[in-house]
PDB file of N, CA, C and O in Angstrom:
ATOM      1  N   UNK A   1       0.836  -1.180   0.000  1.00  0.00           N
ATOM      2  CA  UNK A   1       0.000   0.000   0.000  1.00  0.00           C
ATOM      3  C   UNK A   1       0.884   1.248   0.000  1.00  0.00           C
ATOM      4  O   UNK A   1       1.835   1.360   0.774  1.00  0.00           O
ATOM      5  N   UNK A   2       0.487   2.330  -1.033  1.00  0.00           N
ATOM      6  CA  UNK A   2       0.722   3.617  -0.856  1.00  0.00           C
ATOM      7  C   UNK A   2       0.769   4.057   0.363  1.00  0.00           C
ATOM      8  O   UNK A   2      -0.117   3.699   1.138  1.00  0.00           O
ATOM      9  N   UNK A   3       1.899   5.002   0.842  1.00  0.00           N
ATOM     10  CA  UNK A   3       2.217   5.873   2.018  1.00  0.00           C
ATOM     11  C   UNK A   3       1.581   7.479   1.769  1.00  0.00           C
ATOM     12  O   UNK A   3       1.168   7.962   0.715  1.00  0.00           O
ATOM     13  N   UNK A   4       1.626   7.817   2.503  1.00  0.00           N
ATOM     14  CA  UNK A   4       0.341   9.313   2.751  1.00  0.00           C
ATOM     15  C   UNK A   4       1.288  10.033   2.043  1.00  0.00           C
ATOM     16  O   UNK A   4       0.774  10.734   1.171  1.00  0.00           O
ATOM     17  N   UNK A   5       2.703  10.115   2.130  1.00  0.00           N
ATOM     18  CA  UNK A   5       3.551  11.078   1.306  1.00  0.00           C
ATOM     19  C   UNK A   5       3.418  10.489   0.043  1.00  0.00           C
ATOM     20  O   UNK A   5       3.393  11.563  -0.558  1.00  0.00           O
ATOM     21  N   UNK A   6       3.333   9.822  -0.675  1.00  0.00           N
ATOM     22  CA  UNK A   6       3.314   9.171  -1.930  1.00  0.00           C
ATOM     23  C   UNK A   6       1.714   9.237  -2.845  1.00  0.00           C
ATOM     24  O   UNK A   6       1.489   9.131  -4.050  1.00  0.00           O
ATOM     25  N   UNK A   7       0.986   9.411  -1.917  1.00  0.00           N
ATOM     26  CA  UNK A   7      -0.696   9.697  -2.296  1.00  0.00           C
ATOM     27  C   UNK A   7      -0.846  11.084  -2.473  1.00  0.00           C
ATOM     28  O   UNK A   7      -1.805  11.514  -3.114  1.00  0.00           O
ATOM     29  N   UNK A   8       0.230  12.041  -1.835  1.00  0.00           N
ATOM     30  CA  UNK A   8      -0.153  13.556  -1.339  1.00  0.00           C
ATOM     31  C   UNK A   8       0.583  13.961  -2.809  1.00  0.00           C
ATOM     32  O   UNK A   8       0.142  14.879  -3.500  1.00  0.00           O
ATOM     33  N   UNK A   9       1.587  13.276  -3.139  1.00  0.00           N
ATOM     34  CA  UNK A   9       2.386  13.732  -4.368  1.00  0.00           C
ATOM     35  C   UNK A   9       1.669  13.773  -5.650  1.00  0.00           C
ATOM     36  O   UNK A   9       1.671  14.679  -6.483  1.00  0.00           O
ATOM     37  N   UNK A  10       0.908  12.370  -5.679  1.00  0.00           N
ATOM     38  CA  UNK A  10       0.302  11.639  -6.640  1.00  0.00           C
ATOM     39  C   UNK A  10      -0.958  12.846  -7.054  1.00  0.00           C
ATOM     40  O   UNK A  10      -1.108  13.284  -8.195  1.00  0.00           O
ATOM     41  N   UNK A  11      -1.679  13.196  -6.018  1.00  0.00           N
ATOM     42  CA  UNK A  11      -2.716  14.162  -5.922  1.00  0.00           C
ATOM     43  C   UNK A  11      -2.218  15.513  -6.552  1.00  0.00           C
ATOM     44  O   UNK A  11      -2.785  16.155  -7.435  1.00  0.00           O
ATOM     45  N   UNK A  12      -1.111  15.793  -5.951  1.00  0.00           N
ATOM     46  CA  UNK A  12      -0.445  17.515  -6.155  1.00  0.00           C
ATOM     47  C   UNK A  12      -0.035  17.230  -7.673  1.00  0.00           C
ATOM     48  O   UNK A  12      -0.004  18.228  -8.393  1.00  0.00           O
ATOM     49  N   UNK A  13       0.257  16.102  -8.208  1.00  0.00           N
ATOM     50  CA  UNK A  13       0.464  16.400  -9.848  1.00  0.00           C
ATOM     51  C   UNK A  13      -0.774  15.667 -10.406  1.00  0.00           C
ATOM     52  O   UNK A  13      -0.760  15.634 -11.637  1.00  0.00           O
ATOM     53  N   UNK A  14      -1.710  15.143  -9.905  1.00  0.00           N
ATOM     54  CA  UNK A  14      -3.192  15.322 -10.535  1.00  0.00           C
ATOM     55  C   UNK A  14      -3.828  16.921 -10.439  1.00  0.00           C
ATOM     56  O   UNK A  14      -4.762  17.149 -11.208  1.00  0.00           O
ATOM     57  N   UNK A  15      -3.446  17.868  -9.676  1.00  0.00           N
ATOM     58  CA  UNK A  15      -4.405  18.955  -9.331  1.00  0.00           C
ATOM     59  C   UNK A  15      -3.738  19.925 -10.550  1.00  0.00           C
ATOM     60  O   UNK A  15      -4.455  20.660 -11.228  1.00  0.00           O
ATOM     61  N   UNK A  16      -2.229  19.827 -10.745  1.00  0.00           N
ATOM     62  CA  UNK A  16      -1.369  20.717 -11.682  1.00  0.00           C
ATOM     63  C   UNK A  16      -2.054  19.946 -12.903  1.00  0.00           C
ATOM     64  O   UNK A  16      -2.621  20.789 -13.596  1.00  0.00           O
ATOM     65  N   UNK A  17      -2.230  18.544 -13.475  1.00  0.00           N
ATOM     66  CA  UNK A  17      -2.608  18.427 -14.553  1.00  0.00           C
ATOM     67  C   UNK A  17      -3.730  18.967 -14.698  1.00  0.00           C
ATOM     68  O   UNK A  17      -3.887  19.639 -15.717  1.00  0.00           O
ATOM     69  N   UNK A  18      -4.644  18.866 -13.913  1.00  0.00           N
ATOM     70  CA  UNK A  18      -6.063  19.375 -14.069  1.00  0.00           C
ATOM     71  C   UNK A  18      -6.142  20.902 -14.401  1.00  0.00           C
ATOM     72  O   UNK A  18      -6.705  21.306 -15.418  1.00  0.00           O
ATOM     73  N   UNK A  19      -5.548  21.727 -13.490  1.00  0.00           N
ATOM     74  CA  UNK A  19      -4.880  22.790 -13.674  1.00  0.00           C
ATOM     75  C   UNK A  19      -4.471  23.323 -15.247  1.00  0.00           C
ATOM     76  O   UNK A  19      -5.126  24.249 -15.726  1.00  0.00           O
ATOM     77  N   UNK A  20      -3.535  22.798 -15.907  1.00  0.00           N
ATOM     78  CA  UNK A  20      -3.072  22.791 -17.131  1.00  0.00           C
ATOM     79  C   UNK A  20      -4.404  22.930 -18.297  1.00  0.00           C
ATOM     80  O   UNK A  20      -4.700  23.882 -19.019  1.00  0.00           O
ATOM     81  N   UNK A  21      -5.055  21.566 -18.148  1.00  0.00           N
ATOM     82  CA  UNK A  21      -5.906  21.132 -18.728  1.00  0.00           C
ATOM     83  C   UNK A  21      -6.883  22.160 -18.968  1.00  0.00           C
ATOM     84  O   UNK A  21      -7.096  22.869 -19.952  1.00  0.00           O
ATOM     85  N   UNK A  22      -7.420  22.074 -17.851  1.00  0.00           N
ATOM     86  CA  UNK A  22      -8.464  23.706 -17.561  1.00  0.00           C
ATOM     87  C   UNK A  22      -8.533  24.769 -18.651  1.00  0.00           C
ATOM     88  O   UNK A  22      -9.399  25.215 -19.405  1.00  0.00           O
ATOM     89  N   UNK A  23      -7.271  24.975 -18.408  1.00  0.00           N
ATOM     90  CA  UNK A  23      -6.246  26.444 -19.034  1.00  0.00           C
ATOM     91  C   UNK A  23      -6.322  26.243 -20.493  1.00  0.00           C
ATOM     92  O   UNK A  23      -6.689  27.065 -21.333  1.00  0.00           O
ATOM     93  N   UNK A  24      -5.875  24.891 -20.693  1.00  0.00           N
ATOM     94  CA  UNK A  24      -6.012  24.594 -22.432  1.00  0.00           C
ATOM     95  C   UNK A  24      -7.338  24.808 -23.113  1.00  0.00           C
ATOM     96  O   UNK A  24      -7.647  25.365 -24.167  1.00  0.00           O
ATOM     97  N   UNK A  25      -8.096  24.124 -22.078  1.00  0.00           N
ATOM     98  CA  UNK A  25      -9.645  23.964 -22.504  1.00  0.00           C
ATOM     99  C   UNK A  25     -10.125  25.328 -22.735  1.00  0.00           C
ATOM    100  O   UNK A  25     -10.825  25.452 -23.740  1.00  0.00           O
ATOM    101  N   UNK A  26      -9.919  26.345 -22.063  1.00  0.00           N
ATOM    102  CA  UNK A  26     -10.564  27.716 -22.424  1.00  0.00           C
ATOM    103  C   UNK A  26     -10.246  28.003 -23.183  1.00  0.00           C
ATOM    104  O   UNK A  26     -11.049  28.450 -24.001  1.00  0.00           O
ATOM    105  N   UNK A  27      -8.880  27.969 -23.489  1.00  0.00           N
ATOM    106  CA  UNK A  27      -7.902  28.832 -24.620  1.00  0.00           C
ATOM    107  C   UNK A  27      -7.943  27.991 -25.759  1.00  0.00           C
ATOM    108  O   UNK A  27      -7.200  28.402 -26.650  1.00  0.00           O
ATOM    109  N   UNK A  28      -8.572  26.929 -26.039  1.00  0.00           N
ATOM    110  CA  UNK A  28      -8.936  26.114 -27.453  1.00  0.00           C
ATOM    111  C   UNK A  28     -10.513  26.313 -27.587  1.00  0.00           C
ATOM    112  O   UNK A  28     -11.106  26.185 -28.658  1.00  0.00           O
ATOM    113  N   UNK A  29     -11.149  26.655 -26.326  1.00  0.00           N
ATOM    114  CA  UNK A  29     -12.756  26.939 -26.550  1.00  0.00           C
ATOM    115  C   UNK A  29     -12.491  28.302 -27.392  1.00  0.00           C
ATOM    116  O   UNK A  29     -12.797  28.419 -28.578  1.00  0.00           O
ATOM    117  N   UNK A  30     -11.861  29.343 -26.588  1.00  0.00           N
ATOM    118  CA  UNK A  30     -11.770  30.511 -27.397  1.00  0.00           C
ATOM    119  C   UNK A  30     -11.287  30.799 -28.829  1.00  0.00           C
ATOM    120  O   UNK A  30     -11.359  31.829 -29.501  1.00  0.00           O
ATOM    121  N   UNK A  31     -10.724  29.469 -29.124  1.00  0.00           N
ATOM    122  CA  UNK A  31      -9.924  29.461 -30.712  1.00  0.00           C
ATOM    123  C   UNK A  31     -10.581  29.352 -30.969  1.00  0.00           C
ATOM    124  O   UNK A  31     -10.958  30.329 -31.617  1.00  0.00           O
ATOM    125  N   UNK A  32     -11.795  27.999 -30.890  1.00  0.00           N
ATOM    126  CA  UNK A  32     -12.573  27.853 -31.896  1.00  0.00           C
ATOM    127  C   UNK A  32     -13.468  28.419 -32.634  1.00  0.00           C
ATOM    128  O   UNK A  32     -13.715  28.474 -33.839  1.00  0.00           O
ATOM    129  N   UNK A  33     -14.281  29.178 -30.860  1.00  0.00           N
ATOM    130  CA  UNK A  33     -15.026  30.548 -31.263  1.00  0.00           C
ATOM    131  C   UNK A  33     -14.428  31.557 -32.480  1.00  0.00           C
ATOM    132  O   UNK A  33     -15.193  32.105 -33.275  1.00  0.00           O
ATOM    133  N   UNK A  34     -13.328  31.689 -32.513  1.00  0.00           N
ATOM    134  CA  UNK A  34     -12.591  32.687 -33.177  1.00  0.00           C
ATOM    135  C   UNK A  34     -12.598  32.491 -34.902  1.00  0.00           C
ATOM    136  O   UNK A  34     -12.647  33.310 -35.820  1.00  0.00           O
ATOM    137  N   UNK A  35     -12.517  30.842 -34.858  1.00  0.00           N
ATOM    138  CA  UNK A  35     -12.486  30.305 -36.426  1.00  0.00           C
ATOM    139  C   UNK A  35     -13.973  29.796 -36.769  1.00  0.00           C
ATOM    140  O   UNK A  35     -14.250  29.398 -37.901  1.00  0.00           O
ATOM    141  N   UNK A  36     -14.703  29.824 -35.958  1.00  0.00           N
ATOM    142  CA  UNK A  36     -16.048  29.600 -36.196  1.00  0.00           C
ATOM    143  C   UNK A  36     -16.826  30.562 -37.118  1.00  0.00           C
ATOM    144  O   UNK A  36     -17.524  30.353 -38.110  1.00  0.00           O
ATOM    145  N   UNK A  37     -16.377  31.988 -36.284  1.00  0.00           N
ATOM    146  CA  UNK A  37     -16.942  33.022 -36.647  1.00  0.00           C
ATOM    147  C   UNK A  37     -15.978  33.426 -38.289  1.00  0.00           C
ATOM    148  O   UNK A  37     -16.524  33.864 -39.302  1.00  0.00           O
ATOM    149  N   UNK A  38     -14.659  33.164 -38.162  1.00  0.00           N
ATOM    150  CA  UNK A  38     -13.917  33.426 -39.397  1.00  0.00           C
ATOM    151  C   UNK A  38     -14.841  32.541 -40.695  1.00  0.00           C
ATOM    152  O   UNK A  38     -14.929  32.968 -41.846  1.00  0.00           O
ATOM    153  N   UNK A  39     -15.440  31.315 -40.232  1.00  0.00           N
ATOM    154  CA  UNK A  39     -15.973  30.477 -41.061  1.00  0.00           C
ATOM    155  C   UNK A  39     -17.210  31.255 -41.793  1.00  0.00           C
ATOM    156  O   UNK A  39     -17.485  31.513 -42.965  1.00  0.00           O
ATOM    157  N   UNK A  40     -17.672  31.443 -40.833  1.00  0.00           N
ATOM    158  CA  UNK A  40     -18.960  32.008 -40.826  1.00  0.00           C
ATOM    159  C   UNK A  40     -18.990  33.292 -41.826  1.00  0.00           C
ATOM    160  O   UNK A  40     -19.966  33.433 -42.563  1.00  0.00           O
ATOM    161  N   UNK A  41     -17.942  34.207 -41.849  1.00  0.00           N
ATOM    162  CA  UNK A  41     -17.690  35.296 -42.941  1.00  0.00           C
ATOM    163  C   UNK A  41     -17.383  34.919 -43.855  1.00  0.00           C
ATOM    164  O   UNK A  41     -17.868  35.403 -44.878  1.00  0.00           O
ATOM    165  N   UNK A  42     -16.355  33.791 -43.932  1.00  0.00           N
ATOM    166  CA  UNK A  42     -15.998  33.110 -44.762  1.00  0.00           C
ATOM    167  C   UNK A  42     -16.912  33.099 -46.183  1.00  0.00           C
ATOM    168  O   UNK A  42     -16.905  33.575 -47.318  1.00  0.00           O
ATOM    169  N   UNK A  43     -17.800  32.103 -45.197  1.00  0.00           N
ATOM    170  CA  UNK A  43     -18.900  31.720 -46.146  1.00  0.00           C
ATOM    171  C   UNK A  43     -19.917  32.467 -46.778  1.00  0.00           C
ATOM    172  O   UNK A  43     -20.190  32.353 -47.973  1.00  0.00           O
ATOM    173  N   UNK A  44     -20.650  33.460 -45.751  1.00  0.00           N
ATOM    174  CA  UNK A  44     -20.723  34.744 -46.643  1.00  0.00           C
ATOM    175  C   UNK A  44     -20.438  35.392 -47.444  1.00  0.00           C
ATOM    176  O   UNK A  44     -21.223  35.654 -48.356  1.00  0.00           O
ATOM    177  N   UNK A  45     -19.143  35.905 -47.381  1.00  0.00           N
ATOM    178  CA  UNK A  45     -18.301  36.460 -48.425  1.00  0.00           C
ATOM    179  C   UNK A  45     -18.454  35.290 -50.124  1.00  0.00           C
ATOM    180  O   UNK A  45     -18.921  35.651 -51.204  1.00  0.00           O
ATOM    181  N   UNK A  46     -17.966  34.123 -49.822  1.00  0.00           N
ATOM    182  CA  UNK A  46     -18.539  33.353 -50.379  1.00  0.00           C
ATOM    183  C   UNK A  46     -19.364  33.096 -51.774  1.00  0.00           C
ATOM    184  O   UNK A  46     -19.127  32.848 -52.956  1.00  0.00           O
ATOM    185  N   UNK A  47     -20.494  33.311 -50.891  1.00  0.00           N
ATOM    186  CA  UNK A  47     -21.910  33.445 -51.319  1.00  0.00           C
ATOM    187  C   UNK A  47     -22.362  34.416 -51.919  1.00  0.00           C
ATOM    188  O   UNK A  47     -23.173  34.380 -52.844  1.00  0.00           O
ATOM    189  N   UNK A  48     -21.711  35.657 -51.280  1.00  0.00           N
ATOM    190  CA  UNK A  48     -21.802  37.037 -51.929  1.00  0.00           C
ATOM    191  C   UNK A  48     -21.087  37.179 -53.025  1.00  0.00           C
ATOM    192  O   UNK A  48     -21.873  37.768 -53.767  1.00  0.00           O
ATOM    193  N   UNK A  49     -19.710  36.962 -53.852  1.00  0.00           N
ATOM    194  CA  UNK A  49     -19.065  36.757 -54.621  1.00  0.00           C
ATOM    195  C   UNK A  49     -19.496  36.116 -55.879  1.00  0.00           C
ATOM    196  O   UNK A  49     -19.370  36.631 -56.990  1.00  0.00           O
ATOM    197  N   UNK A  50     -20.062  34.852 -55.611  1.00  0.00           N
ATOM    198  CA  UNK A  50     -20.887  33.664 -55.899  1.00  0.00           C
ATOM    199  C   UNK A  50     -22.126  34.199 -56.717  1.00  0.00           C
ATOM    200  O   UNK A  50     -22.256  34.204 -57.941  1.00  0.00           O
ATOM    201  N   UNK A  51     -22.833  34.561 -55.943  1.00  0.00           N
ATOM    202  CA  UNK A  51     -24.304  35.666 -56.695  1.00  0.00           C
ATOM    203  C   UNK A  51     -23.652  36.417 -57.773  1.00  0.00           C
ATOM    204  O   UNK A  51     -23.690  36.183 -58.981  1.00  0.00           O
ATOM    205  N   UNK A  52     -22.947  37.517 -57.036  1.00  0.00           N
ATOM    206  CA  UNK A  52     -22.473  38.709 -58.102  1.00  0.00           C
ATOM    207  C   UNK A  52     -21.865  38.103 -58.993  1.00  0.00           C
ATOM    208  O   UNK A  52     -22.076  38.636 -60.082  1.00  0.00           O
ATOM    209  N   UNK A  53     -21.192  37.218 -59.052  1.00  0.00           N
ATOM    210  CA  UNK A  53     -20.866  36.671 -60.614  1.00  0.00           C
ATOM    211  C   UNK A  53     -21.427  35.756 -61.896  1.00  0.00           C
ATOM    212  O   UNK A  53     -21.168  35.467 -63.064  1.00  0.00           O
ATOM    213  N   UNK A  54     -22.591  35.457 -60.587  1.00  0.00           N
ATOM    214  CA  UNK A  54     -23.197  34.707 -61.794  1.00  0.00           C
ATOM    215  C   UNK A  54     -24.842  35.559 -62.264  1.00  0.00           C
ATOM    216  O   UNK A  54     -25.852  35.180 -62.857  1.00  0.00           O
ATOM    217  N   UNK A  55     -24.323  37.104 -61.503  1.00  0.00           N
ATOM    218  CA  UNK A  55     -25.262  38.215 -61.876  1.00  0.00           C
ATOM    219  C   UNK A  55     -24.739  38.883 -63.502  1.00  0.00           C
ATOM    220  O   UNK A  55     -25.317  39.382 -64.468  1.00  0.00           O
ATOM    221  N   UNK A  56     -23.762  38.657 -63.245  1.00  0.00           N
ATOM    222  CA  UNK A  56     -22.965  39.191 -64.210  1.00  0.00           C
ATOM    223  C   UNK A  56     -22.862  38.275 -65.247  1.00  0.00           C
ATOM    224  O   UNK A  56     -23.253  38.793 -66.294  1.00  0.00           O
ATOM    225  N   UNK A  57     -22.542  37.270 -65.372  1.00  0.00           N
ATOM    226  CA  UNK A  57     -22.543  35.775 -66.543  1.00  0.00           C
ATOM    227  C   UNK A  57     -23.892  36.056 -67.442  1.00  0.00           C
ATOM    228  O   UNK A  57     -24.120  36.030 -68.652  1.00  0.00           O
ATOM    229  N   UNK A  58     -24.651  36.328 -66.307  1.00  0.00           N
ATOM    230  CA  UNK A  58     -26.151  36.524 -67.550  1.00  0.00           C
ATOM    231  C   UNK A  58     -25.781  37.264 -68.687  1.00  0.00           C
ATOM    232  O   UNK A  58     -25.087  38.281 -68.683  1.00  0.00           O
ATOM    233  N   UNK A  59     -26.251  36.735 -69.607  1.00  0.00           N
ATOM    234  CA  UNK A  59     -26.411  37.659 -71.210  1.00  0.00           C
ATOM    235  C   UNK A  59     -27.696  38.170 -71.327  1.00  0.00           C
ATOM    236  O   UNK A  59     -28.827  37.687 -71.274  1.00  0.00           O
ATOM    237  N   UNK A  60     -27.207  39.320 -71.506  1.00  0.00           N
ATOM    238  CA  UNK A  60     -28.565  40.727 -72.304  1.00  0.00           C
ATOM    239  C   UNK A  60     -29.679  39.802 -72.561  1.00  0.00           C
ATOM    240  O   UNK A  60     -29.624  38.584 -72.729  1.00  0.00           O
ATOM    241  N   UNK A  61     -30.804  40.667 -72.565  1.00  0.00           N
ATOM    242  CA  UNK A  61     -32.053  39.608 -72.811  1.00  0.00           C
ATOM    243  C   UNK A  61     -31.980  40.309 -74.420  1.00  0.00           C
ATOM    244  O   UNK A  61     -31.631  41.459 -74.685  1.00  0.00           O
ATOM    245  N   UNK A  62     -32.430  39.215 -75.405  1.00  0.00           N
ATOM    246  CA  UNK A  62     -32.659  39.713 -76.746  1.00  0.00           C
ATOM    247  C   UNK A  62     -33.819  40.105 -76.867  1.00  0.00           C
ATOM    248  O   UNK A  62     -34.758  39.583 -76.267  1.00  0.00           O
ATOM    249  N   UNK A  63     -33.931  41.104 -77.677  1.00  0.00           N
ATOM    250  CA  UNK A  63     -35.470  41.427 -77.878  1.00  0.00           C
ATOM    251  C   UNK A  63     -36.077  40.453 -78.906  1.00  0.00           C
ATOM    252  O   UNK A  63     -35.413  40.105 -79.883  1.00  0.00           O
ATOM    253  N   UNK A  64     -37.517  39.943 -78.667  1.00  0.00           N
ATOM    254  CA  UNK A  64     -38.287  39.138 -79.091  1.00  0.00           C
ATOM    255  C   UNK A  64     -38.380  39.700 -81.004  1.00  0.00           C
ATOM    256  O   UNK A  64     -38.756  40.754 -81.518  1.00  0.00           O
ATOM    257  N   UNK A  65     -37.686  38.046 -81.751  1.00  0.00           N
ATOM    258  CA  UNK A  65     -38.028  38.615 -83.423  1.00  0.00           C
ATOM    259  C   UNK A  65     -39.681  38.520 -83.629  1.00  0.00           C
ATOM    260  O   UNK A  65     -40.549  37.844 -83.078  1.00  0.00           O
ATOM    261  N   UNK A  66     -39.696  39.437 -84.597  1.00  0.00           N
ATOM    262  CA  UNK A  66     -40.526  39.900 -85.596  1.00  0.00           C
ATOM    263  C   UNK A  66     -40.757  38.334 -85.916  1.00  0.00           C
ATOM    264  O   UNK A  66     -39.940  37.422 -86.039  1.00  0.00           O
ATOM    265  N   UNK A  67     -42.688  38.356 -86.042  1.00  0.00           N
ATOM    266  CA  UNK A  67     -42.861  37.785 -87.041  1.00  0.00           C
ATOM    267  C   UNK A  67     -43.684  37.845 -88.128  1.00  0.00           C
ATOM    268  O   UNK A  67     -44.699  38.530 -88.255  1.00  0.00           O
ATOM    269  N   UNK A  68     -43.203  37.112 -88.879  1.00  0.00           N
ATOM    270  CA  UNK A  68     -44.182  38.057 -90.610  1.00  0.00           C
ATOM    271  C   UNK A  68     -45.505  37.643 -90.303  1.00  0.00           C
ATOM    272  O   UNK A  68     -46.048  36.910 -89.476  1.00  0.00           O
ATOM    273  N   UNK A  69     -45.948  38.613 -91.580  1.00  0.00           N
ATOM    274  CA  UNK A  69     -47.701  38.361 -91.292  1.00  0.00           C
ATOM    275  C   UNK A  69     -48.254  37.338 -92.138  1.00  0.00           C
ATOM    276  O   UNK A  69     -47.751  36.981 -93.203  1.00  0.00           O
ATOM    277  N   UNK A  70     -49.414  36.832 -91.577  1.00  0.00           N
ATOM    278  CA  UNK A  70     -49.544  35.459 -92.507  1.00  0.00           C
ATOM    279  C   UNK A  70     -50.237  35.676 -93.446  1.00  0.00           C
ATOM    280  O   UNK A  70     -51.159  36.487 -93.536  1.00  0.00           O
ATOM    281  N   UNK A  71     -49.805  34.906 -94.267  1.00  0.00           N
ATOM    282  CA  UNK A  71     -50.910  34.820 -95.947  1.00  0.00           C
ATOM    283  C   UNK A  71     -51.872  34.294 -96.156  1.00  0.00           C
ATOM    284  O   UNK A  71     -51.675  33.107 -96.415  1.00  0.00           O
ATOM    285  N   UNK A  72     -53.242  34.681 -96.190  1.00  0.00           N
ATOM    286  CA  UNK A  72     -54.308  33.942 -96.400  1.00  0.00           C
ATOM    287  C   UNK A  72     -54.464  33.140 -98.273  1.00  0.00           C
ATOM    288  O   UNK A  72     -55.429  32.432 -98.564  1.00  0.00           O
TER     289      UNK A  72
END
């Protein structure tokens, strides 16, 4: 069996990992937020680009031909 000094150690570098961990976890929650939202314009921008060019691809409408008159 573990001795009380050997359990107390074991604990004090479970509390620092946890510790660490913690710290990571916010600071990768906050990245993600960060590229989420980059995504998010991203894709907008996107979309907006996307429209306007295929606003532009359209060809002129032709005006409707003439047609002759019929022969009885």
């Amino acid at each position: 069996m573990a001795t009380a000094k050997q359990i107390q150690y074991r604990l004090q570098l479970a509390k620092k990992t946890l510790t660490r961990l913690n710290k990571d976890l916010k600071a990768t929650t906050s990245k993600i937020k960060k590229l989420e939202a980059q995504l998010k314009k991203a894709k907008a921008a996107e979309k907006a680009a996307k429209a306007k060019k295929s606003k532009a691809k359209r060809p002129a409408k032709k005006a409707p031909a003439k047609r002759a008159a019929k022969k009885r």
